[in-house]
mmCIF file of the N, C-alpha and C atoms, coordinates in Angstrom:
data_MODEL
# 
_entry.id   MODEL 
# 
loop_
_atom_site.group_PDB 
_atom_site.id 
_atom_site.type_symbol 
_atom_site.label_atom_id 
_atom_site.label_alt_id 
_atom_site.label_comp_id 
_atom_site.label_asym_id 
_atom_site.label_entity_id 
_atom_site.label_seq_id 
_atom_site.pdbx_PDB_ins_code 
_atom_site.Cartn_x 
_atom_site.Cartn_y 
_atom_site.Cartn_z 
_atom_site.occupancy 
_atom_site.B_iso_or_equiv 
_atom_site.pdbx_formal_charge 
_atom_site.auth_seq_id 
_atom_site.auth_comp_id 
_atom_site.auth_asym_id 
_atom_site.auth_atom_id 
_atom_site.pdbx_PDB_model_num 
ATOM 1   N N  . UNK A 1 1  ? 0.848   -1.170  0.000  1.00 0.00 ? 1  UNK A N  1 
ATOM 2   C CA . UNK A 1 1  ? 0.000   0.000   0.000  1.00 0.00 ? 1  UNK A CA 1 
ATOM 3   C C  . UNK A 1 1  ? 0.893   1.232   0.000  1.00 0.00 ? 1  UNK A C  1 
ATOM 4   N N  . UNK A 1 2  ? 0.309   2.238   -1.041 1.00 0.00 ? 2  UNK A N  1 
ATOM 5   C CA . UNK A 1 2  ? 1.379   3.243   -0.870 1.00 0.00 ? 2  UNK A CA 1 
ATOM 6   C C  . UNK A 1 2  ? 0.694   4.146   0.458  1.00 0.00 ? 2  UNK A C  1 
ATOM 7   N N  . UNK A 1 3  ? 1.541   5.140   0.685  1.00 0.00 ? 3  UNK A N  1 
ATOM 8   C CA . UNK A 1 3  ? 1.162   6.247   1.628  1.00 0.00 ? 3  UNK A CA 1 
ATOM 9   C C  . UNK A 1 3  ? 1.692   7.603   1.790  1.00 0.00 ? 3  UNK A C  1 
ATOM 10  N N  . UNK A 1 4  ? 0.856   8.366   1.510  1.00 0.00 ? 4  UNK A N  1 
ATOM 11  C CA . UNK A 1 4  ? 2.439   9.757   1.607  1.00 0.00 ? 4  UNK A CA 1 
ATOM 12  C C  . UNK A 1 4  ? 1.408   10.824  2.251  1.00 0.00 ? 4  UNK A C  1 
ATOM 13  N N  . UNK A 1 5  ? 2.100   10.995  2.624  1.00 0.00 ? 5  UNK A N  1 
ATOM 14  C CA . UNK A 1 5  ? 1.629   12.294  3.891  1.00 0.00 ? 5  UNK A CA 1 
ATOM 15  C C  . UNK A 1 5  ? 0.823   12.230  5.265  1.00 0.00 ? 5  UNK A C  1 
ATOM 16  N N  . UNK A 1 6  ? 0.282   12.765  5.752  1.00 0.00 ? 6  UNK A N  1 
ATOM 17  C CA . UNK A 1 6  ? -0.539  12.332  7.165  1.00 0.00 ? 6  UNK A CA 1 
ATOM 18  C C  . UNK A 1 6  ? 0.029   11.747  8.022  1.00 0.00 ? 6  UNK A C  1 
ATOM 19  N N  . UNK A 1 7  ? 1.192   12.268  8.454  1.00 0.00 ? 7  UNK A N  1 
ATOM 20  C CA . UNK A 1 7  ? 2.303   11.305  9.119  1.00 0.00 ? 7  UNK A CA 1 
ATOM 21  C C  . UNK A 1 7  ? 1.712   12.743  10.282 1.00 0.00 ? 7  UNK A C  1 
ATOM 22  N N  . UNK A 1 8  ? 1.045   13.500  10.282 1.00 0.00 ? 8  UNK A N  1 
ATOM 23  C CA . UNK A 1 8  ? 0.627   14.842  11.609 1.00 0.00 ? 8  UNK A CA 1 
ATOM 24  C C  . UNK A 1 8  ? -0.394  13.722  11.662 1.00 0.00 ? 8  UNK A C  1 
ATOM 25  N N  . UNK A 1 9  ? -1.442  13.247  11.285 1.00 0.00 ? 9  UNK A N  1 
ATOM 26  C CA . UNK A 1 9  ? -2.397  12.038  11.743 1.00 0.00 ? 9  UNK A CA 1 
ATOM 27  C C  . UNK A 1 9  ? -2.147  11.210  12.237 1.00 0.00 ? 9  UNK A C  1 
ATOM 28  N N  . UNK A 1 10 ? -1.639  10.395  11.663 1.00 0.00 ? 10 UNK A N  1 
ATOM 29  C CA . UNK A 1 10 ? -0.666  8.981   12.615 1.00 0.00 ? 10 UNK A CA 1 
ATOM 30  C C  . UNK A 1 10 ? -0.337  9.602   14.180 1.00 0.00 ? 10 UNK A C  1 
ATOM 31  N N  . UNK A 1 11 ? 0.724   10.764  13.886 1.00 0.00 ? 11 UNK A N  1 
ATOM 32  C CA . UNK A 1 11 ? 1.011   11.350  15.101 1.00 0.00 ? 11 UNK A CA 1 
ATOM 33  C C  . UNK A 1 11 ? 0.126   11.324  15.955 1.00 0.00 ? 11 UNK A C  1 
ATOM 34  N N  . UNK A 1 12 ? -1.035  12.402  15.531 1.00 0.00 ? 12 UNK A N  1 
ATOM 35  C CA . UNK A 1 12 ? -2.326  12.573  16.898 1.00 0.00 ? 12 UNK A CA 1 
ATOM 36  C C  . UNK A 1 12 ? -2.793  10.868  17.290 1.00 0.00 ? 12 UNK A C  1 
ATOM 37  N N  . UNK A 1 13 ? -2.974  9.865   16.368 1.00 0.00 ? 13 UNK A N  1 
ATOM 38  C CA . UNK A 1 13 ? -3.646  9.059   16.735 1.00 0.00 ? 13 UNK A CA 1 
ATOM 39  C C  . UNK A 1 13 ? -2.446  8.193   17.578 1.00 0.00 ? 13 UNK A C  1 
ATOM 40  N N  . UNK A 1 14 ? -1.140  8.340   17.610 1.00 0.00 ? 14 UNK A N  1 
ATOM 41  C CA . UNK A 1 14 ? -0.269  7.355   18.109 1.00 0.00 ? 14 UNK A CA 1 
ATOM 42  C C  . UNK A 1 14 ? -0.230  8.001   20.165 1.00 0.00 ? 14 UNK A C  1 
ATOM 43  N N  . UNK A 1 15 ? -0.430  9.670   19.865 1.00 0.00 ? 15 UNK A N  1 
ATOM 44  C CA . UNK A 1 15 ? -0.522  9.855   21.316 1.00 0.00 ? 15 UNK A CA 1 
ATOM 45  C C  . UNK A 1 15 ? -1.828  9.778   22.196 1.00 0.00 ? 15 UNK A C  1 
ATOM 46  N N  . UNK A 1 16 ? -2.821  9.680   21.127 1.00 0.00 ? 16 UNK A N  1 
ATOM 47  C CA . UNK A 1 16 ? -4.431  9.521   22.034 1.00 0.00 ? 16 UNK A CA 1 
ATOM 48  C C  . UNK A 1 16 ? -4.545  7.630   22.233 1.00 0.00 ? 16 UNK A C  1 
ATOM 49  N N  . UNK A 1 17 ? -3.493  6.811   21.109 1.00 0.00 ? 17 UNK A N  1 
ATOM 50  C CA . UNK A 1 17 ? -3.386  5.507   21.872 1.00 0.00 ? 17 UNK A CA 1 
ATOM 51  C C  . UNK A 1 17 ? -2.671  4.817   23.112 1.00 0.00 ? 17 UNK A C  1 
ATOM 52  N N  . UNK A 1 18 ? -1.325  6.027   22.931 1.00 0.00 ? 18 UNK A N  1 
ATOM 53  C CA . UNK A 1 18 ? -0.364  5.887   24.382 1.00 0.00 ? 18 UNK A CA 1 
ATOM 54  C C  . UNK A 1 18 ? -1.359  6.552   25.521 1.00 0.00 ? 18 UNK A C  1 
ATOM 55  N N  . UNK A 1 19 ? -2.488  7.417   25.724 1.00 0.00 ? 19 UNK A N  1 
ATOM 56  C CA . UNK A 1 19 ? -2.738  7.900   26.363 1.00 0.00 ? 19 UNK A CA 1 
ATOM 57  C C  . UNK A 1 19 ? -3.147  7.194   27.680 1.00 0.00 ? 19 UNK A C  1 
ATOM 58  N N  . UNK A 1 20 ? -3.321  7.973   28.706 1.00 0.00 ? 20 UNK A N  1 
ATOM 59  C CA . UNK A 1 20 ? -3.436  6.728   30.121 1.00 0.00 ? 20 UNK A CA 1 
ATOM 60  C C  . UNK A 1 20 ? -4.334  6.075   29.984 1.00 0.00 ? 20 UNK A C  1 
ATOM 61  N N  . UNK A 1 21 ? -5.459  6.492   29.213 1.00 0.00 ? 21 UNK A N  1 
ATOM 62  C CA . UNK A 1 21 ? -7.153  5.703   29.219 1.00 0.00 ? 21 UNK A CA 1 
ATOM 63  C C  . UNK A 1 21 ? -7.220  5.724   27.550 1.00 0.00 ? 21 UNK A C  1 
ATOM 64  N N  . UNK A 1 22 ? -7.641  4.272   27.479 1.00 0.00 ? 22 UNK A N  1 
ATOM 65  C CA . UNK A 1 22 ? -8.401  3.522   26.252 1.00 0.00 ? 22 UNK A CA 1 
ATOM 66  C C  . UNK A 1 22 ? -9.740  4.314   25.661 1.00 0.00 ? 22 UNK A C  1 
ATOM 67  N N  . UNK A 1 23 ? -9.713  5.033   24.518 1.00 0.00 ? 23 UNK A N  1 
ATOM 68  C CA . UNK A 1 23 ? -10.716 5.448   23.944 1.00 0.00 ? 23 UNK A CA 1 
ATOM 69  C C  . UNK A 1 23 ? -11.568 4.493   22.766 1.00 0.00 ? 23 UNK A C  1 
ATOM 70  N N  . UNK A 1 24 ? -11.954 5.046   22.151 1.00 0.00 ? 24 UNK A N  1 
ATOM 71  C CA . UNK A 1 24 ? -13.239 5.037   21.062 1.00 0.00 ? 24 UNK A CA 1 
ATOM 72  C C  . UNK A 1 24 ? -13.035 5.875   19.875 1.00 0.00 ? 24 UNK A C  1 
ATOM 73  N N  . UNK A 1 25 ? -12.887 5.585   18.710 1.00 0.00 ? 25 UNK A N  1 
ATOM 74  C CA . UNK A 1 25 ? -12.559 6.396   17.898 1.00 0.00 ? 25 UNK A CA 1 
ATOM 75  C C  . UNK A 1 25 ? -13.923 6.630   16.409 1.00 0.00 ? 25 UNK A C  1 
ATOM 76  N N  . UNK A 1 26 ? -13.917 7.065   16.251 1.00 0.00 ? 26 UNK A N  1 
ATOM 77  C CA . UNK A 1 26 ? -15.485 7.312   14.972 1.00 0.00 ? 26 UNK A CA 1 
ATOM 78  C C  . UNK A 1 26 ? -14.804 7.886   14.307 1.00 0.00 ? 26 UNK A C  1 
ATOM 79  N N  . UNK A 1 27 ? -13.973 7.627   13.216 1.00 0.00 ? 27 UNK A N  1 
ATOM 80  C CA . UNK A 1 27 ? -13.535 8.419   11.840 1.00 0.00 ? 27 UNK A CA 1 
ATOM 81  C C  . UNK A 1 27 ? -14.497 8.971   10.872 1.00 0.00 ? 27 UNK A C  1 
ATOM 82  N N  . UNK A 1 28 ? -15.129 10.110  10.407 1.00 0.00 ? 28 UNK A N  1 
ATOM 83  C CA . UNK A 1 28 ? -15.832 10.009  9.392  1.00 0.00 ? 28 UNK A CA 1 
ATOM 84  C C  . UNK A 1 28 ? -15.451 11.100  8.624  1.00 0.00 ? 28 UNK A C  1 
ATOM 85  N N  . UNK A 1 29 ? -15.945 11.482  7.320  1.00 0.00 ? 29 UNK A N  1 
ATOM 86  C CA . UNK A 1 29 ? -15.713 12.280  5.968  1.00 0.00 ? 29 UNK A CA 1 
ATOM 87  C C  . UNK A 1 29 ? -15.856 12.206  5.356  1.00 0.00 ? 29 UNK A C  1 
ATOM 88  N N  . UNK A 1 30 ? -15.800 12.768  4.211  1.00 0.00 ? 30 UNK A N  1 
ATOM 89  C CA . UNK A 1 30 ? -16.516 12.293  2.650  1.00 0.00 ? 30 UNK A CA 1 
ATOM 90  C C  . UNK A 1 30 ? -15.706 11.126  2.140  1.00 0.00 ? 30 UNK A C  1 
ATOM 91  N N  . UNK A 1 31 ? -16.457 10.311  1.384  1.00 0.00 ? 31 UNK A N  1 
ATOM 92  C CA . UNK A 1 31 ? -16.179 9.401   0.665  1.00 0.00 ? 31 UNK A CA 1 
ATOM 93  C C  . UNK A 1 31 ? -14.793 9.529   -0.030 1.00 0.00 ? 31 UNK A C  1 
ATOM 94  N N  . UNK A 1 32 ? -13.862 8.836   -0.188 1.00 0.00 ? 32 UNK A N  1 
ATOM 95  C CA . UNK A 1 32 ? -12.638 8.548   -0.756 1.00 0.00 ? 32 UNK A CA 1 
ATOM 96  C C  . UNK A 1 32 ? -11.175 9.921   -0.561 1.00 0.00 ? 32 UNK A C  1 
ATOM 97  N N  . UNK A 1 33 ? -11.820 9.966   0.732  1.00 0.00 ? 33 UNK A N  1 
ATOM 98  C CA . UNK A 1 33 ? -10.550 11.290  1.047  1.00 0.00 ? 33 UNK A CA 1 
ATOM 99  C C  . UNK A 1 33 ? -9.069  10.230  1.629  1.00 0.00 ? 33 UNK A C  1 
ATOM 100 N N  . UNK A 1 34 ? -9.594  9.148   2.042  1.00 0.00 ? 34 UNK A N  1 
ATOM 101 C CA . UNK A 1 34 ? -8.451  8.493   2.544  1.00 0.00 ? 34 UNK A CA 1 
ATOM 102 C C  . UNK A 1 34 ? -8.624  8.014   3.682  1.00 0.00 ? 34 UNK A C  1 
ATOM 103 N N  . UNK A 1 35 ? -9.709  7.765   4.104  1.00 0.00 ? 35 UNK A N  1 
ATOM 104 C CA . UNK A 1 35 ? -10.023 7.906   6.103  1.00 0.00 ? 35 UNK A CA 1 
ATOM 105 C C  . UNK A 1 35 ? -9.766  5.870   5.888  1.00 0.00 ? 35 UNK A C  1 
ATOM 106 N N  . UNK A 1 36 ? -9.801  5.158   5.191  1.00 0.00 ? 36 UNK A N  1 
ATOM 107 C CA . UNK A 1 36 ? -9.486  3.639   5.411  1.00 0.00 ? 36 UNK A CA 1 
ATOM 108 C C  . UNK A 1 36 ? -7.930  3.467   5.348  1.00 0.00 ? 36 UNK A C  1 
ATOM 109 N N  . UNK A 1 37 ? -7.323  4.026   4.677  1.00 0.00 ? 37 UNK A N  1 
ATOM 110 C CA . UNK A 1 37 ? -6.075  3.980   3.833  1.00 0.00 ? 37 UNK A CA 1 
ATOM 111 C C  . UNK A 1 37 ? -5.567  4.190   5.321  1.00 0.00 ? 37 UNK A C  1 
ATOM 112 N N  . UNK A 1 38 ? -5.497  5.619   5.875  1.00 0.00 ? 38 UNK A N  1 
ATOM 113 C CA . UNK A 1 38 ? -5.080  5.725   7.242  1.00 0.00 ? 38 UNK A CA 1 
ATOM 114 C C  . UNK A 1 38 ? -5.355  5.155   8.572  1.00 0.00 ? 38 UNK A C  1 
ATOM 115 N N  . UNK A 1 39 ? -6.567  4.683   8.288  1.00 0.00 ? 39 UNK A N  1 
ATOM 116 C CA . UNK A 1 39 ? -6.563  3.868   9.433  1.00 0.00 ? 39 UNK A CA 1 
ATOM 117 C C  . UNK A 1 39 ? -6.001  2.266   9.243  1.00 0.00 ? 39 UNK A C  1 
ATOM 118 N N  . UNK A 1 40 ? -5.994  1.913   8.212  1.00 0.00 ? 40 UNK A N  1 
ATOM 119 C CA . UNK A 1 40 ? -5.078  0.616   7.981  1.00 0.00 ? 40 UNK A CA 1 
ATOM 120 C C  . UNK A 1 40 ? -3.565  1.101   7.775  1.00 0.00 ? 40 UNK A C  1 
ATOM 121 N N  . UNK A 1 41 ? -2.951  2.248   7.614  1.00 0.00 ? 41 UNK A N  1 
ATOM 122 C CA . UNK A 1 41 ? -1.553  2.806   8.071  1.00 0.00 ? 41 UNK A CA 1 
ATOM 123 C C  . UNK A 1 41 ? -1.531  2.564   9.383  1.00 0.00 ? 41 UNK A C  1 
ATOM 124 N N  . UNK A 1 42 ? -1.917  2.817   10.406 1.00 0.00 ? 42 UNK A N  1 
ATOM 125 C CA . UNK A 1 42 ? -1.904  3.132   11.575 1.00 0.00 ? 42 UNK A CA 1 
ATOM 126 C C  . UNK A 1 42 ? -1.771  1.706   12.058 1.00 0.00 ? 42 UNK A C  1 
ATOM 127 N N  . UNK A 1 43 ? -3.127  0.811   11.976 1.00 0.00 ? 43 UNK A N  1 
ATOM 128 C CA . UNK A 1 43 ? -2.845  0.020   12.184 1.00 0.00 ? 43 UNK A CA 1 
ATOM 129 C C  . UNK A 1 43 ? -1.918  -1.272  11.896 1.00 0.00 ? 43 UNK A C  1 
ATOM 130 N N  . UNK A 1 44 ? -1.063  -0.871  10.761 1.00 0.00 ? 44 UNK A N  1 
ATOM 131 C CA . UNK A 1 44 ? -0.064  -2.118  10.688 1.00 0.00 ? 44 UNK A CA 1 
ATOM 132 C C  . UNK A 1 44 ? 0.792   -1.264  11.376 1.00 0.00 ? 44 UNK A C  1 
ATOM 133 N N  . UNK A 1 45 ? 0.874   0.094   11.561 1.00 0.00 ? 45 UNK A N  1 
ATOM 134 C CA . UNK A 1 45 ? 2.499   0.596   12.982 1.00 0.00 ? 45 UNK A CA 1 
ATOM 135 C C  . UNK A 1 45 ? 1.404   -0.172  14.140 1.00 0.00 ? 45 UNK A C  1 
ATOM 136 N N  . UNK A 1 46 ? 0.556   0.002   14.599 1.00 0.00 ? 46 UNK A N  1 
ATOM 137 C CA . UNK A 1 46 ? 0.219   -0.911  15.861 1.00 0.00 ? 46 UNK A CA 1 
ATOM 138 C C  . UNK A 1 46 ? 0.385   -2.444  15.826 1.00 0.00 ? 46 UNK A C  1 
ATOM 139 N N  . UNK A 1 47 ? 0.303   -3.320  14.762 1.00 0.00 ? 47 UNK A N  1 
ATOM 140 C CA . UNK A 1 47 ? 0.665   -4.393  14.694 1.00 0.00 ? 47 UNK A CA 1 
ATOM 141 C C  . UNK A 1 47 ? 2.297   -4.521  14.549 1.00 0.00 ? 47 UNK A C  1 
ATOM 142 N N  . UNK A 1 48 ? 3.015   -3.808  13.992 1.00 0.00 ? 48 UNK A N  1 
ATOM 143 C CA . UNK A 1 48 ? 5.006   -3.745  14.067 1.00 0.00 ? 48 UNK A CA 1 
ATOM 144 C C  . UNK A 1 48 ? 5.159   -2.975  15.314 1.00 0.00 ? 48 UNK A C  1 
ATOM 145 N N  . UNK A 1 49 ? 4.266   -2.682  15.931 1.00 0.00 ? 49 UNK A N  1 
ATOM 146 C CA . UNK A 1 49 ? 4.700   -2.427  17.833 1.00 0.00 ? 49 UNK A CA 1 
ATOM 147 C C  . UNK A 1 49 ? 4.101   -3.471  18.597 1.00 0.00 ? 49 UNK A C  1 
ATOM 148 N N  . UNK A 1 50 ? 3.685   -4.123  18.130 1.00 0.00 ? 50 UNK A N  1 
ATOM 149 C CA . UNK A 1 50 ? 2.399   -4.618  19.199 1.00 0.00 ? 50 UNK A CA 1 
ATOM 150 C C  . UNK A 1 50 ? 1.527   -4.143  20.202 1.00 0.00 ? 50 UNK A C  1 
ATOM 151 N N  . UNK A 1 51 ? 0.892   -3.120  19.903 1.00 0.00 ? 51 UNK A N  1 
ATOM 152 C CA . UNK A 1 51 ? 0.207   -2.086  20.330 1.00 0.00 ? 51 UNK A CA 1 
ATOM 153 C C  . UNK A 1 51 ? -1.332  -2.786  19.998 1.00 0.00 ? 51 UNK A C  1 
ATOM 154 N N  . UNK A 1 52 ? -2.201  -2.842  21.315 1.00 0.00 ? 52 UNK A N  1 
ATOM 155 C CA . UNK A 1 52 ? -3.910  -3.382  21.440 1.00 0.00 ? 52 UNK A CA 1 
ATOM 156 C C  . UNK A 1 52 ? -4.015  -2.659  20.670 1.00 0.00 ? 52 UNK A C  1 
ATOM 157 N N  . UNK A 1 53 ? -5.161  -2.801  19.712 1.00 0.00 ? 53 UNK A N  1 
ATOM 158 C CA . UNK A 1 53 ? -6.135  -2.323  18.515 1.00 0.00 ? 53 UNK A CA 1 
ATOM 159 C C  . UNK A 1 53 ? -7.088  -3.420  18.232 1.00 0.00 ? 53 UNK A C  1 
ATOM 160 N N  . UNK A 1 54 ? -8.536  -2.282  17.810 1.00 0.00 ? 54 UNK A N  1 
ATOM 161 C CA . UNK A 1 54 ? -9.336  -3.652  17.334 1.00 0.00 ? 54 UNK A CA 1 
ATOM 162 C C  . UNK A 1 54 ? -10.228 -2.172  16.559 1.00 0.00 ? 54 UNK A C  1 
ATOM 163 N N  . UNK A 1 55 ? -10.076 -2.815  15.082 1.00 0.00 ? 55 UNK A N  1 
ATOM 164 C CA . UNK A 1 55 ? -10.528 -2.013  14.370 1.00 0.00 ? 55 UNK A CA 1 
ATOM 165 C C  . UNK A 1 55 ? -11.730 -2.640  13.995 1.00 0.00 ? 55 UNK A C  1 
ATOM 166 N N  . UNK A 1 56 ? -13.392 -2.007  13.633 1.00 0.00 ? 56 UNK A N  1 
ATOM 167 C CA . UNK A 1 56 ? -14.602 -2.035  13.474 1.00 0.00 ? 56 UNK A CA 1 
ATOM 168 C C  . UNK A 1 56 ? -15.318 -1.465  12.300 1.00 0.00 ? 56 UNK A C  1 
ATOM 169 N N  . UNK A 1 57 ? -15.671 -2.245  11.223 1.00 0.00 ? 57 UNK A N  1 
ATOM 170 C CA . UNK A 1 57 ? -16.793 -1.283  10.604 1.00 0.00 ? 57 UNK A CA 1 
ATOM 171 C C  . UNK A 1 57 ? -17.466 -1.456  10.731 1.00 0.00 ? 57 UNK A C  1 
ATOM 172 N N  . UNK A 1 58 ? -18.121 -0.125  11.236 1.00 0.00 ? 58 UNK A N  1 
ATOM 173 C CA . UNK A 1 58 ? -19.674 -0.036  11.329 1.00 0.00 ? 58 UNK A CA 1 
ATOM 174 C C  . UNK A 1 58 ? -20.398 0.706   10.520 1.00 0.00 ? 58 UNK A C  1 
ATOM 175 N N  . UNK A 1 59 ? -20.064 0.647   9.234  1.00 0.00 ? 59 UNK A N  1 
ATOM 176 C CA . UNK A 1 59 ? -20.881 1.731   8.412  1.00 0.00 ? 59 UNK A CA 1 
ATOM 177 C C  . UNK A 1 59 ? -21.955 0.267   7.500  1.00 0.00 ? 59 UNK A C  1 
ATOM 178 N N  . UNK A 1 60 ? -23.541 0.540   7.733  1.00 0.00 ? 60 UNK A N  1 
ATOM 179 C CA . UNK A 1 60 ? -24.569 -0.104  7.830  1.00 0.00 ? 60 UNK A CA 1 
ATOM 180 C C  . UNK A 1 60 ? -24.294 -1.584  7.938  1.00 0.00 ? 60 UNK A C  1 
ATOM 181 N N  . UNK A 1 61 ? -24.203 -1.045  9.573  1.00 0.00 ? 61 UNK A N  1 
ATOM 182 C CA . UNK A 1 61 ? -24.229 -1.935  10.631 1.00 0.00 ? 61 UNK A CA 1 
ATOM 183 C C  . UNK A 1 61 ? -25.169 -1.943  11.537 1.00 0.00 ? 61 UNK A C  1 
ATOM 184 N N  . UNK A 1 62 ? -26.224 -3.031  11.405 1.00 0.00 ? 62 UNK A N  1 
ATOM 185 C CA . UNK A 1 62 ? -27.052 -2.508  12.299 1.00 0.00 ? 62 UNK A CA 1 
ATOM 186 C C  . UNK A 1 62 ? -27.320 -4.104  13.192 1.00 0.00 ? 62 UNK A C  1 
ATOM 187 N N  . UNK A 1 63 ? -26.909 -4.142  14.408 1.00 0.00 ? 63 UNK A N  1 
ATOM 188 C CA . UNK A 1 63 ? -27.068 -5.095  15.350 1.00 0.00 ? 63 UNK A CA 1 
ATOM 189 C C  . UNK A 1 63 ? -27.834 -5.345  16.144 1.00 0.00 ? 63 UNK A C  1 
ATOM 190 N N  . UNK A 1 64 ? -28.474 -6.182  16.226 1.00 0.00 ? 64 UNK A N  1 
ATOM 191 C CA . UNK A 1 64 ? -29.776 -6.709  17.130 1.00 0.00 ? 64 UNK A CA 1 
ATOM 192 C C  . UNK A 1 64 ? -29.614 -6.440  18.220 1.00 0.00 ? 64 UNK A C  1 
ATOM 193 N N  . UNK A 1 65 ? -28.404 -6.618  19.030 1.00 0.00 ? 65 UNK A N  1 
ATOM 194 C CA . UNK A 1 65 ? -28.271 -6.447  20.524 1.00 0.00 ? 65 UNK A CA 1 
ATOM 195 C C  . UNK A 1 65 ? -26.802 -6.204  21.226 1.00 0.00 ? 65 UNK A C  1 
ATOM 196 N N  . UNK A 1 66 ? -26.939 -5.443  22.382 1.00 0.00 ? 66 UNK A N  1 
ATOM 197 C CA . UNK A 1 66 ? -25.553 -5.241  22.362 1.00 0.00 ? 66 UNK A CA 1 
ATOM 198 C C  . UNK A 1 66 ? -24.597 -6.059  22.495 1.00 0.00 ? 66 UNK A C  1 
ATOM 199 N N  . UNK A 1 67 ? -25.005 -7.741  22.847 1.00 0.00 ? 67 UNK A N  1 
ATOM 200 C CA . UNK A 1 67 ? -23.988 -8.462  22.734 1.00 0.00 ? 67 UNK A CA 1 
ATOM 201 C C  . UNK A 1 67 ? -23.011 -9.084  21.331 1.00 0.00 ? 67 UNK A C  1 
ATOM 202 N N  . UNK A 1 68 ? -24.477 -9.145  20.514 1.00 0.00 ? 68 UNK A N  1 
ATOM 203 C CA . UNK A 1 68 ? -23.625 -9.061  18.903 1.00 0.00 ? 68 UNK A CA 1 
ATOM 204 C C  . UNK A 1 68 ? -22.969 -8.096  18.401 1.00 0.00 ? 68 UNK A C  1 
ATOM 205 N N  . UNK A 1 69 ? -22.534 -6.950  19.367 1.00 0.00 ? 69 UNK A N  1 
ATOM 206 C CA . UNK A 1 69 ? -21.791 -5.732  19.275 1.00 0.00 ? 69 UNK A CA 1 
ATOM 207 C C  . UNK A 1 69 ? -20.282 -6.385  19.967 1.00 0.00 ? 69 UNK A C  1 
ATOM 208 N N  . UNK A 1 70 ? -20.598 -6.558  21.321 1.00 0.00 ? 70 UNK A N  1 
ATOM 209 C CA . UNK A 1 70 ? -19.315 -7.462  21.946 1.00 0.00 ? 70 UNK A CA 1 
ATOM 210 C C  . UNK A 1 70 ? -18.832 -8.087  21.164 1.00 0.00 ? 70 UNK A C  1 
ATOM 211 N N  . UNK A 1 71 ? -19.464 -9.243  20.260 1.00 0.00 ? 71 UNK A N  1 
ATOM 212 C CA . UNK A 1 71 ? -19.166 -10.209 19.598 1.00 0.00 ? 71 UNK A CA 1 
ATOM 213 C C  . UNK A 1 71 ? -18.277 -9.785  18.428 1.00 0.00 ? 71 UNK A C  1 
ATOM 214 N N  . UNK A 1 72 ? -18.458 -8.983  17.330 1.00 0.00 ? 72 UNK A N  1 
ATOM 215 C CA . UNK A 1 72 ? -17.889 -8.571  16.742 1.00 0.00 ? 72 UNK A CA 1 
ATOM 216 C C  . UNK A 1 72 ? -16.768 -7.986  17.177 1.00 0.00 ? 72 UNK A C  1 
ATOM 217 N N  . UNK A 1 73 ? -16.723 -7.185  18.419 1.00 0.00 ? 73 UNK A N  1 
ATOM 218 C CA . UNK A 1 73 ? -15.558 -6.351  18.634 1.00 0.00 ? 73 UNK A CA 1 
ATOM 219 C C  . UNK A 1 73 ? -14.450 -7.454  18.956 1.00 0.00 ? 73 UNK A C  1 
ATOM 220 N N  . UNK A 1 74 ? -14.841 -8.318  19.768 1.00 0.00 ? 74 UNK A N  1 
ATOM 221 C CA . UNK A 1 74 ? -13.886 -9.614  19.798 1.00 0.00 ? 74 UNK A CA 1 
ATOM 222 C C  . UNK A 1 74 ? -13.392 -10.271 19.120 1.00 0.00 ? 74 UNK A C  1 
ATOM 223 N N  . UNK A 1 75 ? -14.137 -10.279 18.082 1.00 0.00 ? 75 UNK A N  1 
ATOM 224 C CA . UNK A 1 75 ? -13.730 -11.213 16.620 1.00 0.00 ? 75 UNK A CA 1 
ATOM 225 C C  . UNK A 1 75 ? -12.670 -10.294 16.245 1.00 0.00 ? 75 UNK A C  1 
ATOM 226 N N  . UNK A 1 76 ? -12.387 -8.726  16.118 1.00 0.00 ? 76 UNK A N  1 
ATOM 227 C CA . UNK A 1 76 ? -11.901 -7.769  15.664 1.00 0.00 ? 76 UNK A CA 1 
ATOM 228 C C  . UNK A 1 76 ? -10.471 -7.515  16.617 1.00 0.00 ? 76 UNK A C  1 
ATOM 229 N N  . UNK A 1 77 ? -10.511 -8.117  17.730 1.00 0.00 ? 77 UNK A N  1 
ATOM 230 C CA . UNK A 1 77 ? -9.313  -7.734  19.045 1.00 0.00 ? 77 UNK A CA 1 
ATOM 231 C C  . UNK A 1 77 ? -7.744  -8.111  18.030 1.00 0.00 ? 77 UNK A C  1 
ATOM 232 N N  . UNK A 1 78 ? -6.883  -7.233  18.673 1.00 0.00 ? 78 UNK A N  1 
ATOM 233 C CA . UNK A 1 78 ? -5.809  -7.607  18.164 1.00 0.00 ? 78 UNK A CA 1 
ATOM 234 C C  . UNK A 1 78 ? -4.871  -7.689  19.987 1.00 0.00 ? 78 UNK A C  1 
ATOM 235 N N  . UNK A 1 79 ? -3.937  -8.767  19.411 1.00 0.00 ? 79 UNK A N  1 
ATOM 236 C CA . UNK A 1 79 ? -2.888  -8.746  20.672 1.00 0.00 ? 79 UNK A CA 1 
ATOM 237 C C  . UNK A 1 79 ? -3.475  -8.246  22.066 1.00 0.00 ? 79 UNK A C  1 
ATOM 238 N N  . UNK A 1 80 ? -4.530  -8.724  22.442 1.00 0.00 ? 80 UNK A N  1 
ATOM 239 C CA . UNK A 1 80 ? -5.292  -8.917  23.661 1.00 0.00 ? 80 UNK A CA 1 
ATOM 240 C C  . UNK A 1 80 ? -5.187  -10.000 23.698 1.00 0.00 ? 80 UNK A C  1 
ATOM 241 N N  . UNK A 1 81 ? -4.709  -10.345 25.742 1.00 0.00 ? 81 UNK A N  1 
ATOM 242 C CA . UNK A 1 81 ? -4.715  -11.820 25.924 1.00 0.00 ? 81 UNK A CA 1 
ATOM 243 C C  . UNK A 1 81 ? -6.084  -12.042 26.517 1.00 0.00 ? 81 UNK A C  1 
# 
């Protein structure tokens, strides 16, 4: 995958993941600006650190209950024991 620029993105997102508390992240924007491209950048530097991540799409996603929400996010866990 190529990549060039948004290395100020990576940045913000590499210190709100070191941060003391585990967030939630909702990327959104118009269609084909790049918002997948960067978040699959990001996440292979969290997989060559081994850094927890568990990436989600939820764009028309619509789940019966909140445990088939759990469920998915688990299926999605990275490097969680």
């Amino acid at each position: 995958m190529q990549f060039i620029g948004r290395e100020d993105w990576l940045t913000r997102f590499a210190q709100k993941r070191d941060g003391a508390e585990g967030c939630i992240w909702n990327i959104v924007g118009q269609t084909g600006i790049g918002k997948s491209t960067l978040l699959a950048r990001f996440a292979e530097l969290c997989d060559e650190r081994q850094h927890p991540h568990t990436r989600l799409d939820v764009m028309d996603y619509a789940p019966t209950s909140g445990l088939e929400i759990l469920t998915e996010l688990a299926r999605a866990a990275r490097h969680f024991d």
